[in-house]
Structures are given as structure tokens and as C-alpha cells.
C-alpha positions in Angstrom: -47.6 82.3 -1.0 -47.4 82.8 -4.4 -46.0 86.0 -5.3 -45.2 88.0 -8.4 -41.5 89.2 -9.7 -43.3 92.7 -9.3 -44.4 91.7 -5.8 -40.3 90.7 -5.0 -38.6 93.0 -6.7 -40.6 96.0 -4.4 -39.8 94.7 -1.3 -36.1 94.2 -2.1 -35.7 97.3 -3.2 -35.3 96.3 -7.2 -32.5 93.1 -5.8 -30.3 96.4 -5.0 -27.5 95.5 -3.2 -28.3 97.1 -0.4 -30.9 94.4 0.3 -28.6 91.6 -0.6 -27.5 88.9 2.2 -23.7 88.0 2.4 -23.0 84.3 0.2 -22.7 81.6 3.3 -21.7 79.0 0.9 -25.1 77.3 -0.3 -26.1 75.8 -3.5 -28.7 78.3 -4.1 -27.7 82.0 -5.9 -28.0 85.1 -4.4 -30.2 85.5 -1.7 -32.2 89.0 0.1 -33.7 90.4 2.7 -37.2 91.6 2.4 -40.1 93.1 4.2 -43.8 91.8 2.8 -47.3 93.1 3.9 -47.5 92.6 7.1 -44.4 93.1 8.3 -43.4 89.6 7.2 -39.6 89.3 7.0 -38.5 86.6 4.7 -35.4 86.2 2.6 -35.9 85.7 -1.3 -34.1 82.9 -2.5 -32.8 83.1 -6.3 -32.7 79.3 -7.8 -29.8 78.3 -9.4 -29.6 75.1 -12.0 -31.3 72.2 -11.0 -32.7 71.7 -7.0 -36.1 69.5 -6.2 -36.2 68.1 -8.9 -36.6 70.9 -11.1 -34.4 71.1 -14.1 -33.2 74.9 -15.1 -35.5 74.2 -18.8 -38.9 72.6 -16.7 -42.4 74.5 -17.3 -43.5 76.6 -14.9 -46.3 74.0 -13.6 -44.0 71.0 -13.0 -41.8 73.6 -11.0 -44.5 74.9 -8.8 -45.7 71.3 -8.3 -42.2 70.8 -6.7 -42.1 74.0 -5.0 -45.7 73.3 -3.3 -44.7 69.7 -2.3 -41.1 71.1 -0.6 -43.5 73.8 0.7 -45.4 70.7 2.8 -42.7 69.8 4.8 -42.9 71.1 8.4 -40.8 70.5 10.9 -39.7 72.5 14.1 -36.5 71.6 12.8 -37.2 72.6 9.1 -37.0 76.0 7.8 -39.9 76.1 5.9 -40.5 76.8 2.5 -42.9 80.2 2.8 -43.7 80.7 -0.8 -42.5 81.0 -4.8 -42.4 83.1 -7.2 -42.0 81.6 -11.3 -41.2 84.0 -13.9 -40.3 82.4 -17.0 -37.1 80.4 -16.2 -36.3 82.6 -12.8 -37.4 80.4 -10.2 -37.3 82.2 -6.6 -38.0 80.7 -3.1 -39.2 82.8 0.0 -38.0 81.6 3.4 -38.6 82.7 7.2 -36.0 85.4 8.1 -33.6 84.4 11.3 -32.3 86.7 13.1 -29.7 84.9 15.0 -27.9 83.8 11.7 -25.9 80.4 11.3 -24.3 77.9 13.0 -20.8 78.8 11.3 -20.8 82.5 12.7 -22.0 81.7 15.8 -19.1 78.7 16.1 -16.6 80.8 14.4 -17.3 84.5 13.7 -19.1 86.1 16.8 -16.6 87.9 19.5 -15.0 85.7 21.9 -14.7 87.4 24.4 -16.0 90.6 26.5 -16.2 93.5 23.6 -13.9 96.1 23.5 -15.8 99.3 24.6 -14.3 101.4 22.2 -15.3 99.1 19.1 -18.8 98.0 20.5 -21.4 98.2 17.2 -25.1 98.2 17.2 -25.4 94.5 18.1 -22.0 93.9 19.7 -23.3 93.2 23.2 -26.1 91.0 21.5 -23.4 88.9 19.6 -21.2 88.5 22.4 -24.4 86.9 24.6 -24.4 84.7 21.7 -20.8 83.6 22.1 -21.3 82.8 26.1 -24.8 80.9 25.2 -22.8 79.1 22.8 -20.3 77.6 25.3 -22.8 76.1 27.5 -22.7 72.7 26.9 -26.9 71.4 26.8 -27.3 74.3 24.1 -24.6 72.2 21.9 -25.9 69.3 22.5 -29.6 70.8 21.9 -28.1 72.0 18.6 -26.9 68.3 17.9 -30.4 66.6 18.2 -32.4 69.1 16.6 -30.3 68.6 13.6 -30.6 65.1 13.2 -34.2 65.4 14.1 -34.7 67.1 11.7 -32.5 65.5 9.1 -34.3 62.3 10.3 -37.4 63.7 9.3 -36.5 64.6 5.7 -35.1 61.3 5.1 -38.3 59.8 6.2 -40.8 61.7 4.4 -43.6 63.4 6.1 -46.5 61.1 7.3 -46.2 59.1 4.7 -47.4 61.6 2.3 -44.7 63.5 1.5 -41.4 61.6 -0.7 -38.0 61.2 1.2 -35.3 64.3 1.0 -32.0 64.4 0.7 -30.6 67.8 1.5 -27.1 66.7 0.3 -25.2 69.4 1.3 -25.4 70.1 5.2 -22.7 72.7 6.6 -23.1 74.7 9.8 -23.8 77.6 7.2 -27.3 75.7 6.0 -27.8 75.5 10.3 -29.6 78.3 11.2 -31.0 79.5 14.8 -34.3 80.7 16.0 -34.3 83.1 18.3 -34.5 80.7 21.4 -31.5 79.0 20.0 -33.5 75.8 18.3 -31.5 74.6 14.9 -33.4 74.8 11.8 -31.8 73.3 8.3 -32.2 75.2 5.5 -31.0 74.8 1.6 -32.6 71.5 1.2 -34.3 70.2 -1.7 -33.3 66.8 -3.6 -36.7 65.0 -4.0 -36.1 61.4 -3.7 -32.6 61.1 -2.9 -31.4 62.1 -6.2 -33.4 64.9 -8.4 -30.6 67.7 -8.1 -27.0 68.1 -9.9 -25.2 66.5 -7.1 -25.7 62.6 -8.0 -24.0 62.2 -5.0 -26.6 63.6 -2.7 -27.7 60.1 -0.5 -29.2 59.7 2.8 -25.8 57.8 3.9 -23.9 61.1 2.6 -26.1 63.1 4.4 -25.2 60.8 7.5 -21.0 61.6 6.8 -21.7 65.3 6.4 -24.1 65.2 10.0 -21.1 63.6 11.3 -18.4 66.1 10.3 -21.1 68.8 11.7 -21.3 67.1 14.9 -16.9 66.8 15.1 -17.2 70.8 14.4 -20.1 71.7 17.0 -17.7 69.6 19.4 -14.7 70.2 18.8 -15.3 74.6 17.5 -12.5 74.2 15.0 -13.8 75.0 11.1 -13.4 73.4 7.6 -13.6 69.5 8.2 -12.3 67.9 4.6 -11.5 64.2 4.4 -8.2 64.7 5.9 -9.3 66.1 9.4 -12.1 63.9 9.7 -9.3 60.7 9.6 -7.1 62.6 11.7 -10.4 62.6 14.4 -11.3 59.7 14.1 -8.1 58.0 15.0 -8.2 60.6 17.9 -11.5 58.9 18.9 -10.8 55.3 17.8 -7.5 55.6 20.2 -9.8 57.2 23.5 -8.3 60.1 22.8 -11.7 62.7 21.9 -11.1 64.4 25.2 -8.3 66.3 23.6 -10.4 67.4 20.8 -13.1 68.8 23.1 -14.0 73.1 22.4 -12.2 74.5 25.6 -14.3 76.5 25.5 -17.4 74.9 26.8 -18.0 74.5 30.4 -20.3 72.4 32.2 -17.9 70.3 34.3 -16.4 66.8 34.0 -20.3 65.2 33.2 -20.3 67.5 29.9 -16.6 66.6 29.1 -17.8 63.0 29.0 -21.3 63.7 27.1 -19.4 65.5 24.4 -17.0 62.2 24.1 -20.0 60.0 23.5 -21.1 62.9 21.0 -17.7 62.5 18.8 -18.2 59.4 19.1 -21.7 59.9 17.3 -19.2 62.0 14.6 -16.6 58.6 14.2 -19.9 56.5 14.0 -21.5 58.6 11.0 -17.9 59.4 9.1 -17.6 55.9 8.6 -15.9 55.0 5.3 -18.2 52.7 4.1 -21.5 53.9 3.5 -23.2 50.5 4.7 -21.8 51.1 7.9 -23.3 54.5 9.0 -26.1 54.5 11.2 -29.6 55.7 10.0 -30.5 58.9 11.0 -33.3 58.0 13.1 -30.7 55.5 14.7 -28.7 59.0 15.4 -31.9 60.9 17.2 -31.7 57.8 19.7 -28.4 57.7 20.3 -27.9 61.1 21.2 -31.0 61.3 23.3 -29.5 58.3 25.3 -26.7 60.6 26.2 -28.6 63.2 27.5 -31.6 61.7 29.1 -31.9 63.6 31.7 -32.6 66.8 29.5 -35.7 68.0 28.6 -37.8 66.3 25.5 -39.1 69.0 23.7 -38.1 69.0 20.1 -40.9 66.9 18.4 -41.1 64.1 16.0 -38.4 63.0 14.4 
């Protein structure tokens, strides 16, 4: 799609704040809710400084160029890129809207428990299904390998036409789920493996931040710096990672020892050497391997 600031500013309500989404901690600016022709919810992504290899002073055409080829990417684990809009240097993206939100509410801000009658909201019962689904141990591990399937797929390009991606900067916010609980990665977009602001954005970094992802799906505790990861790691590297696991997950002794070989996964992809890390295709194997008895259905990687 490419839309008009006209087109954008109508079906957000002029940007009002009442159509604004809360900040989850992406690279992007300010991001909100809108309702297209059809009935097509999306949410309009503002672009801020440099991302895909567009610099903040590009023209317009070298821009879309960028925009179209992010646009081709298309993966079931992949929020796609829907459409753009380029009006003189503000640069706006249009995504798929998802209902279910992101990885870091559903890890660490839904109810944990049965909901107090007497505070139930709208969606309440809704978001505390969410919080049971979430302890259930194949839907973790689901979450895990679509993930790296997807990363896997960025960093390979798509089939061979499309150049490698880096998303260099994957959180559980930039997770988010479709309504049958499959992960998609959002806020991606360094052309190349470099292209953006962050010089630092690599595959191997990439690699590091899927591992601290995978400690948090595993272990539901939040905010993984450099410091916790070492702390887990020498957990894992002493045979320890069963004392890390989320209690609350069930699924029996066979998932206790799944979600060890998962951490496990984490120390492999924290490693502190770059050079060391696995590849992220290496990842999508590995983790099948510990499930193989699950169902295949996530696609290329």
C-alpha cells in the first residue's frame, strides 16, 4: 500500500492521542491504531532517524525503494511490512494489527491468577486465558522456534532475492502473538547487517539477544542485562538450570528436562565471543531436536 499523510491522519483520528499505542520500548517513534477501508486494522508506524538503510536526509525514492524491499519479506514468522507512506522527511510504516499484544505482557504483565470478580475489566477473563495458555510448556517452546525461525530467515535473505537482515534489537516487546499464539518479530529493519544507527546490529548480536529471549521465555523473570545473563549461565554451566525453570509451567518431569536443554540453547547463544555462537539456522535445529515429537508446522526457516 502506498498511502497518503491525508489517508493516515483520517483513520487515526488526526495522530490524537486517543488513537496512540502505549511505547513498548522499540527503536521506532510513536506508533497508532488505525482502521483502513475495509476494515483493515493496522498500526501506523512513525520512523525515527535512520532504519533500513534510510538515512533521516534520503529522497523520497531511495526511501520507498527500501521500504518496498522490507515490504518483500514474508514469513509466518515475520510481521510483515503492509505499506508506507512518504511525506517529505516523515517516513511512516503500516503493519498488521495483533490483538494478543507482546511477548513481555503476556510473560510479565497479564493476571496471574484467577481474576478478582470485583475488578474483572472488559478483557479480564480473555487475559487471564492468556496467562494459563502461557504456562503450558509446548506453547513456550512453540514460541522459542518460531522466533528463531524466523530470525533464521531474516539473516538468510529471502530466496536468494532478498539481502540479509539484521533486526538488531530483539526484546520480548518486538515478539508479538497471533491470535493462535504463533510469534511474529516485529521492528526489524537493518539492510545488510549494518544500514541503521546501531553499528552494532550483527547477526552474532542478534544470536546473544535470541539467547537472553530464550533465558526469559524459560525462566519468566524480566530485564536480562549482562549481569544476569553471567549469573545464568554459571547456573547452566554448573547443571544447575533446573532451578531457574518458570514454576510456573507445567507439563511434568519430560518438560522440566526440555526446558533444561532450551537454557541450554540460551548459554549456547550468550556466548562471549561472538565466533562462538551458533548460527541461527544451527538454532532452528537444535531446538527442533528437543521437541521432535511435536508437530512441524511453522515453515521454512
Amino acid at each position: 500500500m502506498e498511502l497518503t499523510l491525508a489517508d493516515l491522519a483520517a483513520a487515526t483520528s488526526g495522530f490524537g492521542r486517543e488513537s496512540q499505542l502505549a511505547e513498548r520500548g522499540g527503536r521506532s517513534g510513536a506508533a497508532y491504531r488505525a482502521v483502513l477501508p475495509g476494515d483493515l486494522h493496522v498500526v501506523v508506524r512513525v520512523v525515527e532517524g535512520a532504519m533500513a538503510g534510510v538515512g533521516e536526509d534520503d529522497n523520497p525514492a531511495a526511501a520507498a525503494a527500501a521500504f518496498r524491499e522490507l515490504a518483500r519479506l514474508r514469513h509466518p514468522n515475520i510481521l510483515p511490512l503492509l505499506g508506507y507512506c512518504i511525506a517529505g522527511r516523515e517516513k511512516l510504516l503500516l503493519y498488521e494489527y495483533m490483538e494478543k499484544g507482546d511477548l513481555h505482557r503476556w510473560l510479565h504483565e497479564l493476571p496471574a491468577g484467577r481474576p478478582d470478580m470485583d475488578d474483572a475489566g472488559g478483557d479480564i477473563w480473555e487475559a487471564a486465558e492468556d496467562k494459563r495458555s502461557i504456562s503450558d510448556w509446548p506453547t513456550r517452546h512453540r514460541i522459542a522456534l518460531g522466533v528463531a525461525r524466523g530470525l533464521a530467515f531474516l539473516h538468510q535473505g529471502w530466496a536468494g532475492s532478498c539481502r540479509a537482515t539484521v533486526h538488531g534489537h530483539l526484546v520480548p516487546t518486538n515478539v508479538l502473538l497471533s491470535d493462535d499464539l504463533e510469534p511474529r518479530i516485529s521492528d526489524f529493519g537493518h539492510l545488510g547487517g549494518g544500514g541503521g544507527e546501531d553499528d552494532d546490529a550483527t547477526p552474532e548480536a542478534d544470536v546473544y539477544g535470541f539467547g537472553a529471549l530464550v533465558l526469559e521465555l524459560m525462566t519468566g523473570q524480566a530485564r536480562w542485562d549482562e549481569a544476569s545473563v553471567s549469573w545464568a549461565r554459571g547456573l547452566i554451566r554448573d547443571g544447575k538450570g533446573l532451578d531457574m525453570v518458570d514454576p510456573r509451567v507445567h507439563g511434568g518431569e519430560a518438560a522440566e528436562r526440555e526446558m533444561v536443554e532450551c537454557l541450554r540453547v540460551g548459554y549456547l547463544c550468550t556466548a562471549h565471543s561472538p565466533d562462538k555462537r551458533p548460527t541461527m539456522q544451527q538454532v532452528v535445529g537444535v531446538l527442533k531436536d528437543i521437541r521432535p515429537r511435536a508437530l512441524d508446522g511453522g515453515g521454512d526457516a
